[in-house]
C-alpha positions in Angstrom: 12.8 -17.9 -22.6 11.5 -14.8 -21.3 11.0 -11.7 -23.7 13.8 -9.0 -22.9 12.5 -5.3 -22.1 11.9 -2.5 -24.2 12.9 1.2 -23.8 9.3 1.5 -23.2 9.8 -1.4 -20.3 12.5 -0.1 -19.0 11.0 4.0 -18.8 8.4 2.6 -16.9 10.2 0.6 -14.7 12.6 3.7 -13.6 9.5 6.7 -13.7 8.0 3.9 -10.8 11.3 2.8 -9.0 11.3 7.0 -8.7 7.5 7.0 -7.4 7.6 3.9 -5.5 3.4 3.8 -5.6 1.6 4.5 -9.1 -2.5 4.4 -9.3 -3.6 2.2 -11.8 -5.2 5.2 -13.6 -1.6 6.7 -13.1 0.0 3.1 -14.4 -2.4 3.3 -17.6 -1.5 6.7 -19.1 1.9 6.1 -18.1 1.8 2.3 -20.3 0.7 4.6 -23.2 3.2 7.2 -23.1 6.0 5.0 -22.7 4.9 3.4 -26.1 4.3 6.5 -27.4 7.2 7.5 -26.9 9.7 4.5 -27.8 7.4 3.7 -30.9 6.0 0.3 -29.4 2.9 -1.3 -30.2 0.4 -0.2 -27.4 -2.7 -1.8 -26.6 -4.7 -0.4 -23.5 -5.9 -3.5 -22.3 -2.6 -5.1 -22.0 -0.6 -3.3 -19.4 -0.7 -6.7 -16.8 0.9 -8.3 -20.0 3.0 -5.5 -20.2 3.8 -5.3 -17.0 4.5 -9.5 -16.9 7.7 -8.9 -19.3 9.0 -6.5 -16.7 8.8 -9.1 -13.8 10.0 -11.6 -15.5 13.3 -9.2 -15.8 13.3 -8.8 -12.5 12.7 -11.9 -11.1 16.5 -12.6 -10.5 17.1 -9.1 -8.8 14.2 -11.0 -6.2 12.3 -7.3 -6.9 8.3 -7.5 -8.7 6.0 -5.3 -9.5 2.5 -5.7 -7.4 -0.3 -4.8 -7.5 -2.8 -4.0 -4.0 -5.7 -1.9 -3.2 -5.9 1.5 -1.5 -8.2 1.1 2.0 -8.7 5.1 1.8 -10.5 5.1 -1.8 -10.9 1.0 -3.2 -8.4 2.0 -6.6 -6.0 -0.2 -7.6 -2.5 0.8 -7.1 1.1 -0.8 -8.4 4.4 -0.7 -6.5 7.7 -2.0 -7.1 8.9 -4.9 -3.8 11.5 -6.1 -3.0 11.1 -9.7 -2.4 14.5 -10.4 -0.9 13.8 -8.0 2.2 9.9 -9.0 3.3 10.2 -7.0 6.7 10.8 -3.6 7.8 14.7 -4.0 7.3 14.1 -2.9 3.7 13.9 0.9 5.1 17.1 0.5 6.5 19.2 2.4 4.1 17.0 5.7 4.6 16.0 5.2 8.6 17.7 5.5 11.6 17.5 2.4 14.0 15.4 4.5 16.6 13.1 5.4 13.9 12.4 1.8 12.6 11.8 0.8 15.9 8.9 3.5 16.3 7.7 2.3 12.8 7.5 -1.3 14.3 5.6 0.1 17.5 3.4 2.5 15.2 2.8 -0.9 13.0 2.1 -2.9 16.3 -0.4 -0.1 17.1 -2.4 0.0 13.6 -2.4 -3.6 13.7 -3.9 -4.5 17.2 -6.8 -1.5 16.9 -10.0 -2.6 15.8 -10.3 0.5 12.7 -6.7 0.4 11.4 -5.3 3.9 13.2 -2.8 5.0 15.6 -3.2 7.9 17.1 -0.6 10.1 17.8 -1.0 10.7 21.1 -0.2 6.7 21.6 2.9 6.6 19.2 4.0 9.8 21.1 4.2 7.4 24.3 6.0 4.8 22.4 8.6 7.3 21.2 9.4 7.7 24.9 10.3 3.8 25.5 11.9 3.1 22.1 14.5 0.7 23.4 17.6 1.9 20.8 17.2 5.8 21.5 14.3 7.6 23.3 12.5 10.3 21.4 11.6 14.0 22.3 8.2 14.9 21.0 9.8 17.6 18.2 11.5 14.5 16.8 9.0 12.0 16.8 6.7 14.4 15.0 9.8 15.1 12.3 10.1 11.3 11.9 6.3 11.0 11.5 6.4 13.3 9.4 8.6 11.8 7.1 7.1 8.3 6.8 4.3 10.3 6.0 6.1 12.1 2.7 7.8 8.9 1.9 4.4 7.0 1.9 4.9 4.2 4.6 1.9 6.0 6.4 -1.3 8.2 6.1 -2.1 10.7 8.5 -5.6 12.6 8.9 -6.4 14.4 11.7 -3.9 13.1 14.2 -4.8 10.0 13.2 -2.0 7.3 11.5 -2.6 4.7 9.1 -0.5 2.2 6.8 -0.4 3.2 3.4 -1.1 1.6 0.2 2.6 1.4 -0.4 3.4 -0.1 2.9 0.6 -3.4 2.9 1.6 -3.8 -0.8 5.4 -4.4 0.3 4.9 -5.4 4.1 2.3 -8.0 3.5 4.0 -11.1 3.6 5.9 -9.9 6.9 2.9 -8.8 8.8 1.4 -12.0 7.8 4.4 -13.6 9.1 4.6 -11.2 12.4 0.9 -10.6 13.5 -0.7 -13.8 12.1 -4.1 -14.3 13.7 -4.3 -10.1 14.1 -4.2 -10.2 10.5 -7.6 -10.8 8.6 -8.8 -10.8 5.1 -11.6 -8.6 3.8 -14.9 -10.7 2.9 -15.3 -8.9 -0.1 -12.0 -8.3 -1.8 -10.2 -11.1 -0.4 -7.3 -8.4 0.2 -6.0 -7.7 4.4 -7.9 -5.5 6.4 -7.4 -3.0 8.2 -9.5 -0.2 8.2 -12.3 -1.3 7.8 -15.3 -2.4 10.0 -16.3 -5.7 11.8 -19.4 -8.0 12.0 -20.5 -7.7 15.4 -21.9 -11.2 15.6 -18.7 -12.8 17.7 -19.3 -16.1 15.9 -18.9 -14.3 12.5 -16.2 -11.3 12.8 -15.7 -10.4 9.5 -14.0 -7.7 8.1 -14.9 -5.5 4.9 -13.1 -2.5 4.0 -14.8 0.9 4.2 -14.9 1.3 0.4 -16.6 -2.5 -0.3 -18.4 -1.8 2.8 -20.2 1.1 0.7 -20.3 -0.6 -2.5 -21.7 -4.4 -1.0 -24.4 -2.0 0.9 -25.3 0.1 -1.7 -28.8 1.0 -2.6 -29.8 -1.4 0.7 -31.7 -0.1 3.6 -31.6 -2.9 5.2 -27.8 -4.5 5.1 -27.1 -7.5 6.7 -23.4 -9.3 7.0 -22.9 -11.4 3.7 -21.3 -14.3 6.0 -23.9 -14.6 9.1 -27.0 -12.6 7.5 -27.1 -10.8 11.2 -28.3 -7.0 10.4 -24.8 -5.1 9.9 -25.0 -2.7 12.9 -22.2 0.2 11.6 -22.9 3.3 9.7 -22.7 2.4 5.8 -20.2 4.9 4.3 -20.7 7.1 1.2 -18.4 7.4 -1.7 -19.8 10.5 -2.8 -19.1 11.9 -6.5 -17.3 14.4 -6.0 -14.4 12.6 -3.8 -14.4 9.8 -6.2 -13.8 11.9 -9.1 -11.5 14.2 -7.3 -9.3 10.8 -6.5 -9.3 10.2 -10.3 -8.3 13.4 -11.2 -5.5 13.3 -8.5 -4.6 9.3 -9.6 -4.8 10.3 -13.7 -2.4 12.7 -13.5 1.0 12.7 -15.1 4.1 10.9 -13.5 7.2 11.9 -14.0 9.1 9.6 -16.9 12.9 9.5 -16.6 14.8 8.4 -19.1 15.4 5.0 -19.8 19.3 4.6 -18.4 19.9 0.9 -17.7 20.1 0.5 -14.0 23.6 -1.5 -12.5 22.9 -1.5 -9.1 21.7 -4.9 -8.0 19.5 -6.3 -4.8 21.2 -7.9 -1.9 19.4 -10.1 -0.1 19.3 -9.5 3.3 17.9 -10.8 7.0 15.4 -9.6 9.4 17.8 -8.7 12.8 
């Protein structure tokens, strides 16, 4: 029999169904004050055990808490899925149909580049042959914008990427969707899609920019880990200052609600 939730359980649960996407920095101090708080033993390196009693709860509401890797900085993030709804149908509720079809194309377009981007010149083109309801460029840029701020995508410099939050719960539908397109990286096993290539064409493996810098590090002569061809690309640095400046950002607080008992349930639902 599985262990019923706490308050501290249940505070964490709701402060990430509100964030939808925690760092793991973010997920630790948030495990401590949720103790804190509700007078339950805490033990810093338990927060996967912590965070088991949780799924375990939610296993019948088909929802889990997972946990994925950012391609922008190599942390470790957690975000509540929704395993009933594996494809883009569970942004249904806040999306109209035009705009989930231009998050399919922009999706189709990340997927089939070679670094992970769309730019947004070429999901501007899409937006003009959506097949439910044509976009004018004002709108398409709105509705960018707003998978942007409710962090589906990245955007830097034009350029579009998934987010952390959308691999975590898209995953097992792009595996499903793309197959083949979809590859692994060599060094953290996780999919890959900014990241950069082996240029041997009987090797072609990925790594993600972030292993790519810490497999090469310290090496002035890198050479694939798979094929041992020399690795052709530009090795990229993790400097200090980013890499603290993305702990600062991931460490600090997150809102925690409450702990009201939530009575809305998951509805299982199919891909149209």
């Amino acid at each position: 029999m599985s262990r019923p939730m706490g308050d501290s359980h249940k505070r964490f649960l709701q402060t990430l169904m509100s964030n939808g996407i925690v760092s793991s920095l973010q997920a630790k101090a948030l495990h401590r004050h949720c103790c804190e708080t509700h007078g339950a033993h805490y033990s810093p390196d338990r927060l996967d055990e912590f965070i088991d009693v949780i799924n375990a709860q939610l296993q019948p509401m088909f929802m889990h808490i997972r946990k994925g890797m950012s391609e922008e900085d190599g942390l470790q993030y957690y975000a509540l899925v929704n395993m009933a709804e594996t494809d883009v149908t569970r942004m249904s509720s806040d999306y109209a149909d035009n705009e989930l079809e231009l998050f399919r194309k922009t999706m189709d377009l990340i997927v089939d580049s070679e670094n992970g981007t769309a730019s947004s010149t070429d999901i501007l083109n899409c937006a003009d042959s959506l097949k439910s309801k044509k976009m004018k460029k004002k709108e398409t840029e709105h509705v960018l914008n707003k998978f942007v701020q409710d962090k589906w995508l990245n955007e830097k410099q034009g350029e579009y990427t998934l987010s952390t939050r959308c691999i975590i719960e898209m995953e097992q539908y792009m595996r499903m969707i793309y197959q083949d397109l979809i590859k692994m990286c060599f060094v953290c096993h996780n999919v890959a899609f900014q990241s950069q290539i082996c240029e041997n064409t009987t090797c072609g493996i990925k790594m993600h920019l972030p292993c790519v810098a810490r497999y090469f590090k310290g090496r002035s002569d890198p050479h694939c880990p798979s094929c041992n061809d020399f690795w052709t690309h530009e090795i990229p640095e993790i400097q200090q200052a980013q890499s603290q400046g993305s702990q600062s950002q991931s460490s600090s607080a997150v809102p925690a609600p409450n702990p009201t008992p939530s009575t809305s349930s998951t509805r299982r639902s199919r891909r149209s």
